[in-house]
C-alpha positions as CSV (number, residue, x, y, z in Angstrom):
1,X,0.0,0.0,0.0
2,X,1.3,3.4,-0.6
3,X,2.7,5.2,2.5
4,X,0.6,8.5,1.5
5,X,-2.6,6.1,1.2
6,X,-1.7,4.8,4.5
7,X,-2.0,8.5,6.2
8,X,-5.5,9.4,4.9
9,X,-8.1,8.6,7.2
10,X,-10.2,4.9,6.8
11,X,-13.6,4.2,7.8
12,X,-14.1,0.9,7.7
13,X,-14.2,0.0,11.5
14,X,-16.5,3.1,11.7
15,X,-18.5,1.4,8.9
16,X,-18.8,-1.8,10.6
17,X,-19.2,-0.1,14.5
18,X,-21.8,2.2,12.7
19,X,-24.1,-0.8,11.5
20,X,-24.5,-2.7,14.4
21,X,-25.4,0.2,16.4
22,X,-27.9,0.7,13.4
23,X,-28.9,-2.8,13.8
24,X,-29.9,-1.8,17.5
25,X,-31.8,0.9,17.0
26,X,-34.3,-0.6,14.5
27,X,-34.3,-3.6,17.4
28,X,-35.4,-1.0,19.9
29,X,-37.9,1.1,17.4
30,X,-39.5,-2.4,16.5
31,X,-39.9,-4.0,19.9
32,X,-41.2,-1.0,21.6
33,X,-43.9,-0.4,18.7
34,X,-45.0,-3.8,18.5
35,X,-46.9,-4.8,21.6
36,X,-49.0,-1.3,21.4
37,X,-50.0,-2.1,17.3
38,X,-53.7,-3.3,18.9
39,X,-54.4,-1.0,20.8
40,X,-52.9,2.1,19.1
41,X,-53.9,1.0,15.0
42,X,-55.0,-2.7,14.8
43,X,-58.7,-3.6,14.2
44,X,-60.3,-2.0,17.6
45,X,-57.8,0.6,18.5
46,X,-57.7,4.4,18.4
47,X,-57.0,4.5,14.5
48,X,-57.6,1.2,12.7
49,X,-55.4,1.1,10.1
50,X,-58.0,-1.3,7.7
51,X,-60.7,2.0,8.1
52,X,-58.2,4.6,7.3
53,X,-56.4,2.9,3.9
54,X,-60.7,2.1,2.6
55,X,-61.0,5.8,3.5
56,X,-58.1,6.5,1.4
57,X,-58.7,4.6,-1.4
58,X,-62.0,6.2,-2.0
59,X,-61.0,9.4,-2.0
60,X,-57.4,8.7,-3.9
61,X,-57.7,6.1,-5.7
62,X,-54.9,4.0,-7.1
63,X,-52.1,7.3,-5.8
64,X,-53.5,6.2,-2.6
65,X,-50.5,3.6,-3.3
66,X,-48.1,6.5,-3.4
67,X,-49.4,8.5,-0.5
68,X,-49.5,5.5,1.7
69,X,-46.4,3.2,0.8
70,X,-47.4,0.5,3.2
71,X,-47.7,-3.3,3.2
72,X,-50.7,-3.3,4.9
73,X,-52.3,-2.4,1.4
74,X,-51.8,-6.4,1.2
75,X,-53.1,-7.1,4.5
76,X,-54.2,-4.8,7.4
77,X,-55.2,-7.0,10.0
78,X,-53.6,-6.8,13.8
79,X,-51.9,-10.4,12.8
80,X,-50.4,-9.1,9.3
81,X,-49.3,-5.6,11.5
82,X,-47.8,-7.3,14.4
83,X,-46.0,-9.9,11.9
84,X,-44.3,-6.6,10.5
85,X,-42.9,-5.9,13.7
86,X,-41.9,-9.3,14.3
87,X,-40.0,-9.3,10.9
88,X,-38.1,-6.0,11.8
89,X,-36.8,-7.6,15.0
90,X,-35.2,-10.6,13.6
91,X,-34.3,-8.5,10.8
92,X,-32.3,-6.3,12.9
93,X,-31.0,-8.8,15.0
94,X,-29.4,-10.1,11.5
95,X,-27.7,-6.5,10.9
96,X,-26.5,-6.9,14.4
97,X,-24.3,-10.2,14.0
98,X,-23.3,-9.1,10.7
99,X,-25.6,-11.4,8.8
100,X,-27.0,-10.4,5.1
101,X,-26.4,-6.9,6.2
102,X,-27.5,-5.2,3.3
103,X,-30.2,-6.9,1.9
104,X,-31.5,-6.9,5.9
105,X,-31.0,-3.2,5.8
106,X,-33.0,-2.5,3.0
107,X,-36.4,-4.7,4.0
108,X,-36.1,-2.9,7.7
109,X,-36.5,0.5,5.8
110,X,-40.0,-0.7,3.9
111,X,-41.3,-2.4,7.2
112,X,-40.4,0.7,9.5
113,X,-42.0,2.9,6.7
114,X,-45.1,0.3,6.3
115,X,-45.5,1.2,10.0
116,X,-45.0,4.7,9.9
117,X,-47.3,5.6,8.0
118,X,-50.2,3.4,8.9
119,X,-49.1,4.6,12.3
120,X,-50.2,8.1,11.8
121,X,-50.9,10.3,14.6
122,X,-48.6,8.0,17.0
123,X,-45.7,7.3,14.7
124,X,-45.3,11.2,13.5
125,X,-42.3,12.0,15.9
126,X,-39.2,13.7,14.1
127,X,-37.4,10.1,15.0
128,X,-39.3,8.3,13.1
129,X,-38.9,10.3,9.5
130,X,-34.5,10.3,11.3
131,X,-34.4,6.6,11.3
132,X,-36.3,6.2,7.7
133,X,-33.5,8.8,6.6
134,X,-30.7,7.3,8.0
135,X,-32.0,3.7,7.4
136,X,-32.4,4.5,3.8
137,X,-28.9,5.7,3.6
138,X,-27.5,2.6,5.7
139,X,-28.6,0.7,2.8
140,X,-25.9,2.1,0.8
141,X,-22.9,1.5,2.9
142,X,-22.2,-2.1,3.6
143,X,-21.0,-4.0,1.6
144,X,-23.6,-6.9,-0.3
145,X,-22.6,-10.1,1.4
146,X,-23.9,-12.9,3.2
147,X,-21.3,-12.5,6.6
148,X,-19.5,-9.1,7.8
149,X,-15.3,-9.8,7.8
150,X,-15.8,-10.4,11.6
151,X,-17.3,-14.0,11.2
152,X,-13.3,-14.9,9.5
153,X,-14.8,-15.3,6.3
154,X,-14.2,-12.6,4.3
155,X,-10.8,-12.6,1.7
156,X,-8.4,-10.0,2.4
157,X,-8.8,-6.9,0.0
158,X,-12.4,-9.0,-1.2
159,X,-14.7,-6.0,-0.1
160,X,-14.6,-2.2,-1.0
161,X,-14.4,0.5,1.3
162,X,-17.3,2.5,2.5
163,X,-18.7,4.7,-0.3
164,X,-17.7,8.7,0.6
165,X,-20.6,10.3,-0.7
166,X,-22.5,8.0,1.5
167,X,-20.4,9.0,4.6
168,X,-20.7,12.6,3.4
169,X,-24.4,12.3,3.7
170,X,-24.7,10.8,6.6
171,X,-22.4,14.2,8.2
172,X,-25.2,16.1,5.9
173,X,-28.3,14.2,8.2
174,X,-26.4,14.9,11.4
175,X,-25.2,18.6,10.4
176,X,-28.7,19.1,9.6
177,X,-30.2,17.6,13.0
178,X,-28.3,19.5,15.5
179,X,-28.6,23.0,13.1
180,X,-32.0,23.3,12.7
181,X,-32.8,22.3,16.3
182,X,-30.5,25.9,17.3
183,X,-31.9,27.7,14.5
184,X,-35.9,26.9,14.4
185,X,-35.5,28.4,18.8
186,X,-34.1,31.8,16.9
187,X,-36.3,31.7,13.4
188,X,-39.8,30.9,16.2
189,X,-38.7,34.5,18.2
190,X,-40.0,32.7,21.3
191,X,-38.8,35.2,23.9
192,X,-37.9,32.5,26.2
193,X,-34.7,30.7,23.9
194,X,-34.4,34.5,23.2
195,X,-33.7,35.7,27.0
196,X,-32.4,32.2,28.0
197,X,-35.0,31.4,30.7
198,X,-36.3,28.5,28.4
199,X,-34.7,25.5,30.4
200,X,-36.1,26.7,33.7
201,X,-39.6,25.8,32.3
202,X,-38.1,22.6,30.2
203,X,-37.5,19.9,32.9
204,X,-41.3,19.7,33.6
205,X,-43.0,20.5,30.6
206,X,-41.3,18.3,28.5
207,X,-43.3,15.2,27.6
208,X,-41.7,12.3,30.1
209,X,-39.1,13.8,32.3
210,X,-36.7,11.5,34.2
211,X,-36.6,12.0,37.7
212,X,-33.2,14.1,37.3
213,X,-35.2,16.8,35.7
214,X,-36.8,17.3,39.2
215,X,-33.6,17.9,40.9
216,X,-32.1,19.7,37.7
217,X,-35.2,22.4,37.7
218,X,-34.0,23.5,41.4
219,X,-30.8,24.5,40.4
220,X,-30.2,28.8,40.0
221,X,-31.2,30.9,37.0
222,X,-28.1,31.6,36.3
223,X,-27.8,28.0,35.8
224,X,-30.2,27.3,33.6
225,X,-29.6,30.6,31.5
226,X,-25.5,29.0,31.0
227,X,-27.3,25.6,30.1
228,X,-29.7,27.3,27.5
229,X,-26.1,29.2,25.8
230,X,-24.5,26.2,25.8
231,X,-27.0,24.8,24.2
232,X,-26.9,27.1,21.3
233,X,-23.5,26.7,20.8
234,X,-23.6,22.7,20.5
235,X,-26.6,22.7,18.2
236,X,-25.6,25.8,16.2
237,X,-22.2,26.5,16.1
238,X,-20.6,22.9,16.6
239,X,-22.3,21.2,13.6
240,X,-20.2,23.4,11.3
241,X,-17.3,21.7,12.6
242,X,-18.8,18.5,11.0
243,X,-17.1,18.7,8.0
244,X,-13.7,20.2,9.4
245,X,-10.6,17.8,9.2
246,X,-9.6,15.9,12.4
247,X,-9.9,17.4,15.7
248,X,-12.5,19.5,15.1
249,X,-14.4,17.0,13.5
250,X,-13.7,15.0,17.0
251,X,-14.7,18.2,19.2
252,X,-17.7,18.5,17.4
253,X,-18.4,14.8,18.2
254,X,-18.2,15.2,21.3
255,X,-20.4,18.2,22.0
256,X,-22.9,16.6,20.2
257,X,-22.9,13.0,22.4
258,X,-22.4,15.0,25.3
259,X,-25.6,17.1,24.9
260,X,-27.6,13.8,23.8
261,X,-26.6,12.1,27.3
262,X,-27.5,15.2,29.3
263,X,-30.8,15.1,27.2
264,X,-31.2,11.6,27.9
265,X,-30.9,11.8,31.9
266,X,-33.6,14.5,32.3
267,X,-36.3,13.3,29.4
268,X,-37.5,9.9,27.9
269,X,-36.8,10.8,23.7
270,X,-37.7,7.1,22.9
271,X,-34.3,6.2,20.7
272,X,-34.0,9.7,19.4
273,X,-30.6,10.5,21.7
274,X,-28.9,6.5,20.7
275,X,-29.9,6.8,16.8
276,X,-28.4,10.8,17.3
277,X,-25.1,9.1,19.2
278,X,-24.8,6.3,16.5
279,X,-24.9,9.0,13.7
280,X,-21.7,10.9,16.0
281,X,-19.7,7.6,15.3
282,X,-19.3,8.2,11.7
283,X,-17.2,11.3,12.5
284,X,-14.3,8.9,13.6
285,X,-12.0,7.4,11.9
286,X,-10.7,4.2,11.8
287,X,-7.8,5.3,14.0
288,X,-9.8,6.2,16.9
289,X,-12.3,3.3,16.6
290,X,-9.5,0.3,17.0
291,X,-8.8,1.7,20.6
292,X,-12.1,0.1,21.4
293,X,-12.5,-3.3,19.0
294,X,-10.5,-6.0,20.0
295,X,-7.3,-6.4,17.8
296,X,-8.2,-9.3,16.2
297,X,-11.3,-7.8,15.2
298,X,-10.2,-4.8,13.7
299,X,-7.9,-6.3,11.8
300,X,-9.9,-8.8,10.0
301,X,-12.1,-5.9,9.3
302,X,-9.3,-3.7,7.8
303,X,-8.3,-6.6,5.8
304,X,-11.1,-7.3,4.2
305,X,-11.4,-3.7,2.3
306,X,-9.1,-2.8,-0.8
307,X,-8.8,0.5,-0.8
308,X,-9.4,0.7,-4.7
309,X,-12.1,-1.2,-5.1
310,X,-14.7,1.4,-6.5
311,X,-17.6,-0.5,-7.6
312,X,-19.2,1.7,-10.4
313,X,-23.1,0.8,-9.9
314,X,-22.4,1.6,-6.4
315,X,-20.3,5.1,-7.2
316,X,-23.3,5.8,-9.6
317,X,-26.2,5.2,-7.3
318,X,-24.8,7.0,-4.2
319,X,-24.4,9.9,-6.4
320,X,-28.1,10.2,-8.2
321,X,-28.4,9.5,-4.0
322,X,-27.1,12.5,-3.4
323,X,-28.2,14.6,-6.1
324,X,-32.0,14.1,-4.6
325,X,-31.1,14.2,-1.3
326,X,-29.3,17.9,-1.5
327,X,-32.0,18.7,-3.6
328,X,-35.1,17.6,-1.4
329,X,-33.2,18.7,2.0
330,X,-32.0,22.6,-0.3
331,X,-35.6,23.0,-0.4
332,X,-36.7,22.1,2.9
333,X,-34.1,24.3,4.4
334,X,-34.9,27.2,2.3
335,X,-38.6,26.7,3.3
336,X,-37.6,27.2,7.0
337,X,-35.4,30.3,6.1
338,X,-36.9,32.0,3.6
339,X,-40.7,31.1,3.8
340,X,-42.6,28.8,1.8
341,X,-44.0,31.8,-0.5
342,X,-40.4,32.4,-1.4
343,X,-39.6,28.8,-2.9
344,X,-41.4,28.0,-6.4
345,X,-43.9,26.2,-6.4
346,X,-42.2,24.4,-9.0
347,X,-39.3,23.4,-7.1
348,X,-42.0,23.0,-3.5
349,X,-43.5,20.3,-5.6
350,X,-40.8,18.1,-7.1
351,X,-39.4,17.8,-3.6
352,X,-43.1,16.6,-2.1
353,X,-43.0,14.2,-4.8
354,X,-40.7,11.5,-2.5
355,X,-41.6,13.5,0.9
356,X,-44.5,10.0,1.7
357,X,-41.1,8.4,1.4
358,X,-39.7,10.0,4.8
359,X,-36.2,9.7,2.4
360,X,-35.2,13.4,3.5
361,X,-37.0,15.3,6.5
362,X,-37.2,18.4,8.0
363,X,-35.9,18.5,11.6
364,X,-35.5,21.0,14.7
365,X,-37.4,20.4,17.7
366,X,-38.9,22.8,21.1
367,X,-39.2,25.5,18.5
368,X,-41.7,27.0,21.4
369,X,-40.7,26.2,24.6
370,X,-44.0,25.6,26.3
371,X,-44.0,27.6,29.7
372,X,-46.7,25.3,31.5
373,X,-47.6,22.3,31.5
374,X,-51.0,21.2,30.8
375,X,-52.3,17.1,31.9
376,X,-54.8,15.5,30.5
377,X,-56.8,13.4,33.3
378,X,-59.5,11.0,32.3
379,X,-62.4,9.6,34.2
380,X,-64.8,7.4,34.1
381,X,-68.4,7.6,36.1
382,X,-72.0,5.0,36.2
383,X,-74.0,7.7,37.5
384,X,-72.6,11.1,35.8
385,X,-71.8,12.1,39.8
386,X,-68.9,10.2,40.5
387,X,-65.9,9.6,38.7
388,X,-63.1,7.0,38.8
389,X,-59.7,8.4,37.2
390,X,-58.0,5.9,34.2
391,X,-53.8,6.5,35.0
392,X,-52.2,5.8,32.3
393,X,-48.5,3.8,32.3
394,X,-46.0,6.8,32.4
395,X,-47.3,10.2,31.9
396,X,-47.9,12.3,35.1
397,X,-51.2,11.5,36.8
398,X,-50.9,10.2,40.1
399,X,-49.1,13.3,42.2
400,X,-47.0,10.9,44.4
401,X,-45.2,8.3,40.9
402,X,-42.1,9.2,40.8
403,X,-41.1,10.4,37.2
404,X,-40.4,6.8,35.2
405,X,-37.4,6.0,33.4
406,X,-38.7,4.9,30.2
407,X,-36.7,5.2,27.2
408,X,-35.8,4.2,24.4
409,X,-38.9,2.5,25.1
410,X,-42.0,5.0,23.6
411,X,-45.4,4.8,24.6
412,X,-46.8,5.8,21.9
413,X,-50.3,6.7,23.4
414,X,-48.8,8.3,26.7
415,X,-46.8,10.8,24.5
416,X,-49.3,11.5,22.1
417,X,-52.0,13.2,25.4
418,X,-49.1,15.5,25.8
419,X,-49.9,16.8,22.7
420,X,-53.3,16.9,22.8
421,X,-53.2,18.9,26.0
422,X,-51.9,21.8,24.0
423,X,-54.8,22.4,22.2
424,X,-58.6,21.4,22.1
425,X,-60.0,18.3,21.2
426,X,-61.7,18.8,18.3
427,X,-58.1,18.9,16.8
428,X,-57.5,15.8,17.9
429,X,-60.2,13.4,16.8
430,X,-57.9,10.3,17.4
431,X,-58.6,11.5,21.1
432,X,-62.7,11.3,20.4
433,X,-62.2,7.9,19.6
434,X,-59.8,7.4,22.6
435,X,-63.0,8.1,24.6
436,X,-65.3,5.7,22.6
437,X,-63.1,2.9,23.0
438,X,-63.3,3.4,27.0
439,X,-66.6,3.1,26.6
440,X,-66.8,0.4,24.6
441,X,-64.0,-1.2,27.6
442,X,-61.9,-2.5,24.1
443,X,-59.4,-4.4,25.7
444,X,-56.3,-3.9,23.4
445,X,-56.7,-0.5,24.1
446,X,-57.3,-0.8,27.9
447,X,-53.7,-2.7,27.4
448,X,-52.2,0.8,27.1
449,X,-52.8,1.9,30.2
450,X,-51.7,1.2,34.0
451,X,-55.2,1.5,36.0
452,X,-58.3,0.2,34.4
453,X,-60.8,1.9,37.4
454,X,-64.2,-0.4,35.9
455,X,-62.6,-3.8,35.2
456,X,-66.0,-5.6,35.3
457,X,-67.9,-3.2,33.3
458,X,-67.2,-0.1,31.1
459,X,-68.3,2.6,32.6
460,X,-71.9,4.4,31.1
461,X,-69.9,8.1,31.0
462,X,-66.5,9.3,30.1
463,X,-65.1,12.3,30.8
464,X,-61.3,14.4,30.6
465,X,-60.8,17.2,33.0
466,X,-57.5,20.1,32.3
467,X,-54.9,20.0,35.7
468,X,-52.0,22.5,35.6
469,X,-48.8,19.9,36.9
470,X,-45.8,21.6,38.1
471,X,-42.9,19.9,40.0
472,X,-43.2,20.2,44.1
473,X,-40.5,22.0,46.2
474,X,-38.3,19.9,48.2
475,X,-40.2,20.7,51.7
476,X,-43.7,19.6,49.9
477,X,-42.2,16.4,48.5
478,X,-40.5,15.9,52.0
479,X,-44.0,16.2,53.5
480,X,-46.2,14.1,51.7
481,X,-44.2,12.7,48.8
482,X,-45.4,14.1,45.7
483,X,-43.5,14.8,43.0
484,X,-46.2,16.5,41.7
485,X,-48.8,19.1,42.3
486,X,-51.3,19.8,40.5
487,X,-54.5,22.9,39.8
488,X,-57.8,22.1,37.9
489,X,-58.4,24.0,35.7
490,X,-61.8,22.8,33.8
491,X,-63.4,20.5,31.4
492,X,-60.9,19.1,28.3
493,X,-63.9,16.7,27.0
494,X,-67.3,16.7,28.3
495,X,-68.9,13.5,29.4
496,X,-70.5,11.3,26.4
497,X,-72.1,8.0,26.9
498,X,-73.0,5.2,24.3
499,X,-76.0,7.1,23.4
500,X,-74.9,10.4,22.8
501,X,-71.0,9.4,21.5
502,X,-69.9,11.6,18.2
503,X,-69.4,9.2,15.3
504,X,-67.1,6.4,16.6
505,X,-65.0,3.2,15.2
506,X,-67.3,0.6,15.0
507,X,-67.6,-1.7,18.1
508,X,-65.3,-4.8,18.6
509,X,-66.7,-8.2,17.3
């Protein structure tokens, strides 16, 4: 090999470190989705997916196909749904030992997406459309085989090296991940990111905090004001640093894993933080990564890559790869800067045209900080006088649970009241039929919660009252040991029976 080849950086263990972590992720998205399909989409949940892809196909006919690239088209029955999941675990657990990478790769992205967007309402998060982006991308980078060089099969110099324009993209995801979640706080003009008092309302108005966040939202304003600046400076000023040579690269690295742990020990993000952290590892080269692989290892991984090897259908497709994705992501990003009314329509269009593909998202999230926090409590009554609260698994509800630690689990129902508490109900008619499916006591949905207060019998009435929640001091929690404390402050949903129910799903068989 020639000495100047030798100097230039490799990524090969990178590669390999990158797609076993990538392999865990999907494991964690699928296994956590899976036991909540019933209740969440299946046949008598909140959304059934069978209802809503009829519904579609009336009104879109045969681009309902495009709209809603799904296998349930074939079958959209809790069975054929739950299968999907099943299929993405061993699937991933394939990409984990190194086993038909690729080709594994490739059949996670269409199962994850199947799921997606049957999933609606409850698979909408901004981690979802991240691991659809970076899954699609992952299918690009290993190399089609049936066993990674770590099983001591591969022939030295047999494989070729990780594609650059693939790596390059993957820095793109990542650079545009951390950037637009500084810059939508600054393009929102939310006075709070502004005078950086936003953190001291974050810890317990974010969706599922850890119990850190209640020690963390004791500490000074002064505090919190340093935390909010350093948090500009990681997700604004570090991702530049991205595509800087070496150290920088490193430092940039770090700042970014080091803000996805601190996230991580205050607030449940499902897998958002890991699949953010696994993105971070392509940043290092090959150098850095044998400190941590076991000799042996690395080096049957090193040897398996000839450093010219360029595969030209590979070269070719990871740059048409590119060509869309800089396109698709140009336009998003002038949409966010510039305004929507500023980018032709034209150009608007041809980029929706792979957007129900999740292929290239926007990102950038607490645009608004929310400075209360607003919980959803729902009851049940037999007489309209008395009522009987429903607590659901891990949002607050009960004053005296401590915070849960949660992630990268996501329950999907528990996250999605959060929501749904920051505006009315009419805009969330997934949480109408929430109601109708207490009343109707469907079990698979029942499933998704912690306290079922009429086990025997649904209850005749259902209801949802508005509580302000707000951390306790230490003295109060010392006293009667509540985490919580909470302020009514009036009717969310008013109480519907049976009888007087607004159109519903139809009752279970």
């Amino acid at each position: 090999m020639d000495p100047a080849q030798e100097k230039k950086p490799t990524y090969a263990l990178s590669r390999w470190l990158f797609l076993r972590m990538m392999g865990i992720v999907y494991l964690l998205a699928f296994a956590s989705f899976w036991p909540q399909i019933p209740g969440l989409i299946g046949r008598n949940g909140i959304l059934p997916t069978e209802a809503f892809l009829q519904g579609l196909k009336v009104t879109a006919g045969a681009l309902s196909y495009w709209l809603c690239p799904t296998l349930a088209w074939f079958n959209a029955s809790d069975q054929f749904l739950q299968l999907l999941a099943a299929a993405g675990v061993c699937l991933a657990l394939l990409v984990v030992l190194g086993v038909l990478t690729a080709p594994s790769l490739a059949l996670l992205y269409v199962l994850y997406l199947s799921l997606v967007v049957v999933g609606r309402t409850f698979m909408q998060f901004q981690w979802d459309a991240l691991l659809l982006e970076a899954g699609f991308l992952s299918i690009f980078f290993p190399p089609w085989v049936i066993l990674e060089p770590h099983w001591g099969r591969a022939k030295p110099g047999s494989q070729p090296p990780p594609s650059a324009i693939i790596r390059w993209l993957f820095w793109w995801l990542l650079f545009r991940v951390m950037f637009m979640s500084g810059a939508v706080k600054l393009l929102s003009g939310d006075p709070v990111w502004r005078d950086l008092t936003a953190l001291s309302y974050h810890w317990y108005t974010q969706p599922l905090p850890t119990p850190l966040a209640w020690y963390v939202e004791l500490l000074p304003m002064a505090f919190q004001k340093f935390c909010a600046a350093c948090t500009f400076v990681i997700e604004l000023i570090a991702p530049w640093f991205i595509f800087a040579p070496g150290r920088f690269r490193l430092g940039a690295a770090a700042l970014t894993i080091f803000l996805q742990l601190l996230i991580a020990a205050t607030g449940n993000y499902c897998f958002f933080n890991l699949l953010t952290v696994v993105l971070c590892l392509l940043l290092l080269d090959d150098r850095l990564v044998r400190r941590v692989l076991p000799g042996a290892l690395a080096r049957r991984i090193q040897e398996a890559v000839d450093p010219g090897r360029r595969p030209r259908l590979l070269h070719a497709a990871a740059t048409t790869l590119a060509a869309v994705v800089i396109f698709a992501s140009g336009t998003i990003l002038a949409e966010s800067f510039l305004g929507l009314n500023r980018v032709p329509a034209i150009v608007d269009a041809a980029a929706g045209v792979i957007a129900p593909f999740n292929i290239v998202n926007g990102y950038g999230l607490f645009a608004i900080m929310t400075t209360s926090r607003h919980e959803i409590v729902v009851e049940g009554s037999n007489d309209a006088e008395s009522w009987s609260e429903y607590e659901f698994k891990y949002k607050p509800g009960d004053t005296r649970r401590v915070p849960p630690w949660v992630a990268p689990h996501q329950p999907r129902l528990d996250w999605q009241m959060w929501f749904a508490a920051l505006s009315d109900f009419r805009q969330n008619p997934w949480f109408v039929n929430f109601m109708i499916r207490l009343l109707q006591g469907a079990p698979d949905v029942l499933a998704l919660l912690e306290k079922n207060p009429f086990p025997d019998k649904p209850p005749r009435y259902v209801r949802a009252m508005m509580y302000d929640y707000h951390f306790t001091d230490p003295s109060t929690r010392s006293k009667t040991g509540r985490w919580w404390r909470r302020e009514l402050l009036g009717p969310y949903f008013p109480a519907i029976s049976i009888e007087n129910s607004p159109a519903a799903p139809a009752k279970r068989q």
